[in-house]
C-alpha atoms as a printed R data frame, in Angstrom:
    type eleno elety resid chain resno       x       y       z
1   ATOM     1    CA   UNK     A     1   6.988  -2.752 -15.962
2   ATOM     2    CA   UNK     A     2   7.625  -4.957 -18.940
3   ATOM     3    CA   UNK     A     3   6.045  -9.078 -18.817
4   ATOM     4    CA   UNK     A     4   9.320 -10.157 -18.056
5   ATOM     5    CA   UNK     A     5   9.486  -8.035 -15.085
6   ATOM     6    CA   UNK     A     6   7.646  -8.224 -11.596
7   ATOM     7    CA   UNK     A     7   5.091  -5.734 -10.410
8   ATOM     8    CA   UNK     A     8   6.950  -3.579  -7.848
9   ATOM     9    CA   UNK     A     9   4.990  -2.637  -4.286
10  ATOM    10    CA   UNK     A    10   6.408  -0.192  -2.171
11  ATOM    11    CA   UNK     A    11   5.287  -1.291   1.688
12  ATOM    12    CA   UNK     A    12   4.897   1.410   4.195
13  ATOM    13    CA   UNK     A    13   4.158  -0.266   7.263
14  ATOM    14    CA   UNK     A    14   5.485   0.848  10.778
15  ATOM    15    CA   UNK     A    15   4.737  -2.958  12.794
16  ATOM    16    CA   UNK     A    16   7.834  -4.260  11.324
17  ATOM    17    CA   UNK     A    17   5.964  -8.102  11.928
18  ATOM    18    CA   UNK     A    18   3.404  -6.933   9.447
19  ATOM    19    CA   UNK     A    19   5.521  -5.236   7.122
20  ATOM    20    CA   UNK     A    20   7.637  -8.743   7.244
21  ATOM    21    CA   UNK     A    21   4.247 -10.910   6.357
22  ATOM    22    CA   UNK     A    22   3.163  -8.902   3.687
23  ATOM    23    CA   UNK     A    23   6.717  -9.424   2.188
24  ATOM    24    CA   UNK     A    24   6.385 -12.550   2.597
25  ATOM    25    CA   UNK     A    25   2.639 -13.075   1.277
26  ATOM    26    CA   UNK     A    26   3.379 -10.934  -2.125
27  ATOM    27    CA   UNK     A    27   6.865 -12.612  -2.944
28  ATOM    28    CA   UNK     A    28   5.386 -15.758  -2.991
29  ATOM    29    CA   UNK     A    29   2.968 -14.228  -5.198
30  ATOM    30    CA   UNK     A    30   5.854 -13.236  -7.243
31  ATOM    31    CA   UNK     A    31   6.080  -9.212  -6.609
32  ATOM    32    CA   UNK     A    32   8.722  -7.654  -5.775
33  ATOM    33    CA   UNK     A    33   8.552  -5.851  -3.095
34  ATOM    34    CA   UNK     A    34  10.531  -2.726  -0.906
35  ATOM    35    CA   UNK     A    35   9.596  -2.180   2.840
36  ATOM    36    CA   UNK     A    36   9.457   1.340   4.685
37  ATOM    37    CA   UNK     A    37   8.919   1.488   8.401
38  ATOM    38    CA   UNK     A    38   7.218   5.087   7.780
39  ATOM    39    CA   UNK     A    39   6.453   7.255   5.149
40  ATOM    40    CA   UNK     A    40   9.496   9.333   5.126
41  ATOM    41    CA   UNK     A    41  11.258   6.294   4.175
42  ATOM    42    CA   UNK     A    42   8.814   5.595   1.998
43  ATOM    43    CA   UNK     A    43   9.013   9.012   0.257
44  ATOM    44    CA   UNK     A    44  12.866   8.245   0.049
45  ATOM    45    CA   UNK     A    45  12.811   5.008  -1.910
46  ATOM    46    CA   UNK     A    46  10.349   6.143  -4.112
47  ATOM    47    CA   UNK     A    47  12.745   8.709  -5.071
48  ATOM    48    CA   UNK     A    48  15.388   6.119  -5.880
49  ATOM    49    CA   UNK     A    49  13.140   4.594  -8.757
50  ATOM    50    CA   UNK     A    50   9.385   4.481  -9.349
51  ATOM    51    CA   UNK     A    51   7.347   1.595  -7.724
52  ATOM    52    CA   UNK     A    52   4.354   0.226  -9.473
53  ATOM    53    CA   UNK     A    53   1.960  -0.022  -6.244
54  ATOM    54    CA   UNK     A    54   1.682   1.573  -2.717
55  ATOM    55    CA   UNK     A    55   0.713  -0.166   0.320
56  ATOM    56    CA   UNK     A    56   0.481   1.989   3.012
57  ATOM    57    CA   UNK     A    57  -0.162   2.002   6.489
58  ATOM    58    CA   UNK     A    58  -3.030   4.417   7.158
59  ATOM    59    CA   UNK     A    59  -1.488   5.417  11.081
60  ATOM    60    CA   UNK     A    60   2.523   5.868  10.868
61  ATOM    61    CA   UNK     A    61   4.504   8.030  12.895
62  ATOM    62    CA   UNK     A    62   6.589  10.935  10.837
63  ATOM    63    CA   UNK     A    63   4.311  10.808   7.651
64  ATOM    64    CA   UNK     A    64   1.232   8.836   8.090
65  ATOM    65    CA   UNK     A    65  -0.532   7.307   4.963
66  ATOM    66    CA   UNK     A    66  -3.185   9.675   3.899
67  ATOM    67    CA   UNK     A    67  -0.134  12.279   3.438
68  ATOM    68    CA   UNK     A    68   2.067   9.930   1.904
69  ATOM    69    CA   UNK     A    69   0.058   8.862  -1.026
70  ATOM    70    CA   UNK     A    70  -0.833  12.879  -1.352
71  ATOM    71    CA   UNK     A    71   2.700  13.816  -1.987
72  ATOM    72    CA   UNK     A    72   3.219  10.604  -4.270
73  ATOM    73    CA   UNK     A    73   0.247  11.253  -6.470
74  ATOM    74    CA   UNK     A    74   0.964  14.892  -6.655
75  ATOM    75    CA   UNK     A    75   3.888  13.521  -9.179
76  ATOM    76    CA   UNK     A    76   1.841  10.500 -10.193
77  ATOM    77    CA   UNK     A    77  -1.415  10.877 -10.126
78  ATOM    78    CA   UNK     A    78  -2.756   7.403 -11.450
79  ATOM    79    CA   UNK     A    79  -0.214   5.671  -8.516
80  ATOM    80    CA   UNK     A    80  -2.496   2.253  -7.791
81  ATOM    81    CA   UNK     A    81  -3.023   2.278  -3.972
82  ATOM    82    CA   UNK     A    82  -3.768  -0.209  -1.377
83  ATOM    83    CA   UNK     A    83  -4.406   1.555   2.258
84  ATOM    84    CA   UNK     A    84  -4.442  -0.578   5.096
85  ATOM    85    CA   UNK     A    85  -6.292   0.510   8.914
86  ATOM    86    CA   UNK     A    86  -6.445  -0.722  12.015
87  ATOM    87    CA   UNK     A    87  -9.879   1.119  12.031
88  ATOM    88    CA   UNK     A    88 -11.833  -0.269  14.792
89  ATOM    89    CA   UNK     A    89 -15.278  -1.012  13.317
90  ATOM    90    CA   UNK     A    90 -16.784  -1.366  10.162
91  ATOM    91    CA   UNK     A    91 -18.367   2.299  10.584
92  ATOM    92    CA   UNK     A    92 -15.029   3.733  10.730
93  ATOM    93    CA   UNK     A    93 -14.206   1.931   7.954
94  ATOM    94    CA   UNK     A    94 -16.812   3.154   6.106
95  ATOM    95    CA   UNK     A    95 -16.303   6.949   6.785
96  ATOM    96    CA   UNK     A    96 -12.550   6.297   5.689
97  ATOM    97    CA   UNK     A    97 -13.505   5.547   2.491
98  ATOM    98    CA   UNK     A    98 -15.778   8.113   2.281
99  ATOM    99    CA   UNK     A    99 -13.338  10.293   2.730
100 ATOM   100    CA   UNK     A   100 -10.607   8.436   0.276
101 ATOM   101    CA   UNK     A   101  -9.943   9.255  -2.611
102 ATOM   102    CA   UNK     A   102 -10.714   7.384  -5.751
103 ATOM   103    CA   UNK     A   103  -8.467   4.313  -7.080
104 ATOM   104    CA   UNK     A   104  -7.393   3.606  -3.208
105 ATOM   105    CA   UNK     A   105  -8.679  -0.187  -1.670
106 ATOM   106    CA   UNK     A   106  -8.948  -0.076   1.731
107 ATOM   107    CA   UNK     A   107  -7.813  -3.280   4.010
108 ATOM   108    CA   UNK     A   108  -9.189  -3.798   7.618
109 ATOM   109    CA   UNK     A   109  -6.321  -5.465   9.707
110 ATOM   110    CA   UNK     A   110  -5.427  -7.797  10.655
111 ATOM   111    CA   UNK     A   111  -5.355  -8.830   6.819
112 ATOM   112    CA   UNK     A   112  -4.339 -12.167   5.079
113 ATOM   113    CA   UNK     A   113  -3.206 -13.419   2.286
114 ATOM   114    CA   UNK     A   114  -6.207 -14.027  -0.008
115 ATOM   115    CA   UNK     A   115  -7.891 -10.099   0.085
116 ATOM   116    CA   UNK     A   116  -3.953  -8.730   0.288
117 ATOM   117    CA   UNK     A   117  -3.486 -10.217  -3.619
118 ATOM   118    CA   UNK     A   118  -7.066  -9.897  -4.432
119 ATOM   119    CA   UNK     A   119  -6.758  -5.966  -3.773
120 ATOM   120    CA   UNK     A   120  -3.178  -5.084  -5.563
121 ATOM   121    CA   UNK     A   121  -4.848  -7.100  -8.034
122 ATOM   122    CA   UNK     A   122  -7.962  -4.804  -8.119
123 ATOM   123    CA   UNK     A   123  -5.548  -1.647  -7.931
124 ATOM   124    CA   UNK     A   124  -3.774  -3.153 -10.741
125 ATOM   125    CA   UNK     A   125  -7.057  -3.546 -12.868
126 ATOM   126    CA   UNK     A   126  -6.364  -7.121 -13.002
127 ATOM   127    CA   UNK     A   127  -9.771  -8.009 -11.378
């Protein structure tokens, strides 16, 4: 990633509407961005060229999230991460990250556009 080019985030997001709005909300922040509807996708277009982010779905049928970013980090260990949960309480939530691993944000859907950019920002070190 060079100034001139745009911070890449891989999406891996199975509701196709919300995979479609987070497009939508980090373009206009000027990322560029790649959508999977799973992780096996996901693992696929990683292949094809290295992204600079992950934003995964935490539930995804095939590959869920928690495996996904294992097998990505087990080639690229400092792979900025921004998990995303339908987790129903802030208790759940709370055990989830317990049980993260370090350098992952975790997002509570439904999410919007403000704490989407403030956490690949915070992945990014930017904040």
């Amino acid at each position: 990633m060079t100034k001139d080019t745009p911070i890449h985030v891989l999406i891996a997001e199975d509701d196709v509407l919300v995979a479609w709005a987070l497009r939508a909300i980090l373009e206009e922040a000027g990322y560029h961005v790649t959508l999977a509807h799973d992780g096996v996708q996901a693992l696929a277009l990683q292949a094809q060229g290295p992204v600079d982010v992950l934003m995964t779905d935490f539930q995804m049928p095939r590959l869920d999230g928690r495996e996904l970013i294992r097998r990505l980090r087990a080639t690229r260990p400092a792979l900025p991460v921004v998990m995303m949960t339908g987790a129903p309480d802030d208790t759940a939530l709370d055990e989830l990250r317990d049980a993260t691993e370090a350098g992952i944000v975790i997002l509570a859907k439904p999410v919007s556009p403000p704490p989407v950019i403030a956490a690949i920002q915070t992945v990014l070190g930017f904040s």
